[in-house]
N, C-alpha and C positions, 0 to 999 in steps of 0.2 A: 454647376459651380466648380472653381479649382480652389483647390486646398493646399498650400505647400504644408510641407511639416517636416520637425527635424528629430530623428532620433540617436542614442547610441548605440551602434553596433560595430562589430569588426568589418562587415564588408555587406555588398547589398542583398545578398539571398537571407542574411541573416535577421534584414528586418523585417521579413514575413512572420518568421517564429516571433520576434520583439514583440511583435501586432498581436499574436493569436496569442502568448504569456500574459499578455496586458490585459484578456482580453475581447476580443474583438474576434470576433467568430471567424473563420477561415473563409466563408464563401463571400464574406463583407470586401475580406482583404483578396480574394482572387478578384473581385467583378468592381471591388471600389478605387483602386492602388493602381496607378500606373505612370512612370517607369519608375524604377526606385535607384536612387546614384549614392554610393559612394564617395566621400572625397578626404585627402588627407594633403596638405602644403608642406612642400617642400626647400628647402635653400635653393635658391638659383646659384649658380656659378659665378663670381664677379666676370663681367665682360673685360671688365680692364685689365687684370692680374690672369686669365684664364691659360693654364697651360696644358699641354699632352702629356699624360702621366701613364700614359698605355703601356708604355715600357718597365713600369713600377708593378704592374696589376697583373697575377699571372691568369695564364688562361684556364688555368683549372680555377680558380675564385670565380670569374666570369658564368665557367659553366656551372658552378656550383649555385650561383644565384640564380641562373634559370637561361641564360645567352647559349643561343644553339653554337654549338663548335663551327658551323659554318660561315657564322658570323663574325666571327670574332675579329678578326683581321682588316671587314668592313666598316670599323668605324674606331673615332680614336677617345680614351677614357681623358675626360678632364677635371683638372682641379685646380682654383683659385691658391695663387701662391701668396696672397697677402698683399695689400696696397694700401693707400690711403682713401683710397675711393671706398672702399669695405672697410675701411677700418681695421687692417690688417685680417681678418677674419679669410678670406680668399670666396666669400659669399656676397651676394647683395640683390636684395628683395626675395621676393616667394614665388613657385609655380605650382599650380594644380596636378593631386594625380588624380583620377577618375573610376569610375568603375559604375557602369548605366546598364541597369538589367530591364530589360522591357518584356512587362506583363504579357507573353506570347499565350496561346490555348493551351499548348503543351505546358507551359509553367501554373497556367492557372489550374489545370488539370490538376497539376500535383501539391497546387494548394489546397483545394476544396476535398482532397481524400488526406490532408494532415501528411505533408510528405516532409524530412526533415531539412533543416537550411544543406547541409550534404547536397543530396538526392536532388534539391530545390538548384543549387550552386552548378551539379554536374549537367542538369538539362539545360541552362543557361551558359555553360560554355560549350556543348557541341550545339548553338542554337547561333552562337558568335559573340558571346560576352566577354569582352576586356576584364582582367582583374585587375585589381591597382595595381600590383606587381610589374604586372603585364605595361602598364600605362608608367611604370615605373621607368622601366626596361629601356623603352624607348623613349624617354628623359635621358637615360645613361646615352644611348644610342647619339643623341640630336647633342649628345653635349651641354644641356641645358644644367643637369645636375650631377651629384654625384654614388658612387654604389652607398658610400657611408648612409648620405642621406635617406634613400631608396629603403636600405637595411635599416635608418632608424627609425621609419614614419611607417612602414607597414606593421601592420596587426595580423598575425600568421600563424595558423596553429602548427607549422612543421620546423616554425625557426629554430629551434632549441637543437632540431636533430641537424638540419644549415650550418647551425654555428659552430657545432662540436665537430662538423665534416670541416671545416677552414678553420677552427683552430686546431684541429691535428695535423692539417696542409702547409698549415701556416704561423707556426708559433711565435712568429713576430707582430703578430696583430692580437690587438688586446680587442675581445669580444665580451662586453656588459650586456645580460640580459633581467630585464626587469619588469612586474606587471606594468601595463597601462594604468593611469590612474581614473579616465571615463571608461571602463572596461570590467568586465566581471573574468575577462579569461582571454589569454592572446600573451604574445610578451611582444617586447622592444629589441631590437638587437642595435647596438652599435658597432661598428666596426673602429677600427683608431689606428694607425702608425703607433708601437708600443714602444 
């Protein structure tokens, strides 16, 4: 039988622990669960208004958000200037960010001995797991979306220490950080032109 199911959490290693607090025995959730996806929607970029604002965005905010210094230069940052097509917004419709952990032996290992969403998280990215960040990134990258966006749709337990590094970088950028309201713990960061 397949079962979809939807729960809340900040990201996907987290909803092994969701399962076994609710719960659900640990060895139900390594041998019953597989894959478990993250996802959060983002602003698209209006195609019609879309400009290069690379020259706006310094490279240290870039790397700050997570863009290898190598990269930076390879790709150009865009933002929707406002149109009638968006409704002046410089947005129109939504894109998916992603984040698919697949139940490997090694992950289930470390579920059936009570291992934490951590522990759960780290084996699943040297294993090859995308974080939404990560799935973020390359949004920014493809020009699809923007860091704003990126910055306000992820759930991150380090943003608070992010945001106080780009606002001492950056004292022109007004940074709002606020709980989530489907969330027991995480914050929002927005970034803004202040």
């Amino acid at each position: 039988h397949l079962v979809l199911s939807t729960l809340h959490t900040n990201d996907a290693p987290s909803t092994v622990s969701r399962m076994v607090n609710m719960g659900i025995a640990p060895f139900l959730v390594g041998t019953a669960v597989n894959p478990i996806q993250a996802q959060r929607l983002v602003r698209r970029v209006c195609s019609k208004c879309k400009v290069d604002v690379s020259a706006e965005v310094p490279a240290k905010t870039l790397i700050d958000i997570g863009i290898k210094p190598e990269e930076i230069d390879t790709f150009k940052v865009m933002k929707g200037k406002g149109c009638a097509t968006c409704n002046g917004t410089g947005y129109k419709g939504r894109v998916g960010l992603y984040e698919v952990m697949e139940i490997t032996e090694g992950i289930r290992d470390l579920i059936m001995v009570g291992a934490t969403a951590v522990e759960i998280k780290r084996k699943a990215l040297e294993e090859g797991m995308l974080t939404l960040r990560q799935s973020g990134l390359e949004k920014i990258k493809n020009g699809v979306t923007t860091v704003e966006e990126v910055l306000r749709e992820e759930v991150h337990p380090v943003l608070d220490a992010a945001a106080a590094r780009a606002r001492a970088r950056h004292p022109t950028l007004t940074i709002a950080v606020s709980a989530p309201l489907d969330t027991a713990a995480g914050a929002l960061v927005r970034l803004s032109d202040g």
